[in-house]
C-alpha positions in Angstrom: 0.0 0.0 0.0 1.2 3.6 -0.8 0.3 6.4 0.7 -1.3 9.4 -1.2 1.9 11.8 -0.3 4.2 8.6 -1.8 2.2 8.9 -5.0 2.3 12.3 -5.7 6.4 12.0 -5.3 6.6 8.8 -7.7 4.4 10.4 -10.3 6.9 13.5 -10.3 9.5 11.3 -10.5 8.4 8.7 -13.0 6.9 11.9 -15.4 10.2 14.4 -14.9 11.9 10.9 -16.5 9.2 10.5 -19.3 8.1 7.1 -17.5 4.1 6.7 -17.5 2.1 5.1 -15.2 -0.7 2.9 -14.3 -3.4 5.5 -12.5 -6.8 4.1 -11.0 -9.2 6.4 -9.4 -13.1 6.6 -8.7 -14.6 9.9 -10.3 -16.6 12.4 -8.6 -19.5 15.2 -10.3 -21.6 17.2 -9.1 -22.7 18.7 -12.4 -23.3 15.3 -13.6 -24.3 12.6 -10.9 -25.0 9.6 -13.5 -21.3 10.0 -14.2 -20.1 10.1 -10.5 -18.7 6.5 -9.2 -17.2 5.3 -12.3 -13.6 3.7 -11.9 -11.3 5.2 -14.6 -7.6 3.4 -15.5 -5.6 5.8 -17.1 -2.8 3.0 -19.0 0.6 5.3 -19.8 0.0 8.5 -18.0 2.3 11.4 -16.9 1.4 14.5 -14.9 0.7 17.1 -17.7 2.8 19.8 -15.7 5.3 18.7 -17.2 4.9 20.2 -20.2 8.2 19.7 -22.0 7.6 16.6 -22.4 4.1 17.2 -24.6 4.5 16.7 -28.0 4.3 20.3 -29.3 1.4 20.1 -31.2 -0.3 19.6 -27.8 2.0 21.9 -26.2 0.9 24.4 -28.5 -3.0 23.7 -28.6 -2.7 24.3 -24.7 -0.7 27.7 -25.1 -3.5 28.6 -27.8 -6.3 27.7 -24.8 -5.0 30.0 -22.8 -5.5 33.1 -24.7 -9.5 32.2 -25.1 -11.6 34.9 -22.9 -13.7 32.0 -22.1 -11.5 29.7 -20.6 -11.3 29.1 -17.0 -8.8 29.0 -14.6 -8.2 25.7 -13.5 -6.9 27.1 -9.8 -5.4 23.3 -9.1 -4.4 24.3 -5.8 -7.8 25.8 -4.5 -9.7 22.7 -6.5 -7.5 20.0 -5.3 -7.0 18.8 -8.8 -3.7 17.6 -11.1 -4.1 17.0 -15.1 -2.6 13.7 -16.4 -1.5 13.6 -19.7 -1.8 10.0 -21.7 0.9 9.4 -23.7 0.1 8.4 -27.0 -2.5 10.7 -27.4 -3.8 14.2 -27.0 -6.0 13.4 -23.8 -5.3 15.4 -20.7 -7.9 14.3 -17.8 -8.2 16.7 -14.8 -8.1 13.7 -11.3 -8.9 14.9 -7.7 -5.5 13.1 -5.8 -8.1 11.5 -3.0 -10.0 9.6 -5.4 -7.1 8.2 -6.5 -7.1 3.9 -5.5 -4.4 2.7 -7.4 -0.8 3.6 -8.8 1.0 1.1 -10.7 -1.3 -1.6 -9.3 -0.7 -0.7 -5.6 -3.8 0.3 -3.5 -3.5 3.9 -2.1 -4.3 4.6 1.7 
């Protein structure tokens, strides 16, 4: 068993090193409560902070998001959230750290 502090380090460690991981967590919605409950697996994932390592076609499509009047600010640390980035594609999926269950297979306290 990790715990949640213990996650947080490996996934800055495994995504400053380009290595993805295995994420498992339970989501959470207030805006849509049919969705709330689900268990998502996110297969190859890094934290999407670190940007660098974003192919630059996405890099750029999220520089080009930020100029929009419309767009919001995600205010990570007031909301509790991090965005994972899946490798491979062009998915980035906003995860609340405590309804994270599983890294890399191992339950989370």
């Amino acid at each position: 068993m990790l715990s949640l502090k213990q996650v947080i380090h490996l996934m800055e460690q495994l995504s400053a090193r380009k290595q993805g991981f295995v994420l498992t967590f339970v989501t959470a919605d207030k805006q849509r409560p049919e969705d709330a409950g689900r268990v998502i697996e996110l297969q190859n994932a890094i934290l999407s902070k670190h940007d660098r390592l974003l192919p630059k076609e996405i890099h750029q499509e999220i520089r080009r998001d930020e100029h929009r009047e419309f767009r919001k600010n995600p205010a990570h640390d007031v909301n509790g959230t991090i965005n994972i980035h899946i490798l491979g594609n062009r998915e980035i999926r906003k995860v609340h750290p405590w309804l994270i269950t599983h890294f890399n297979g191992q339950e989370v306290l």
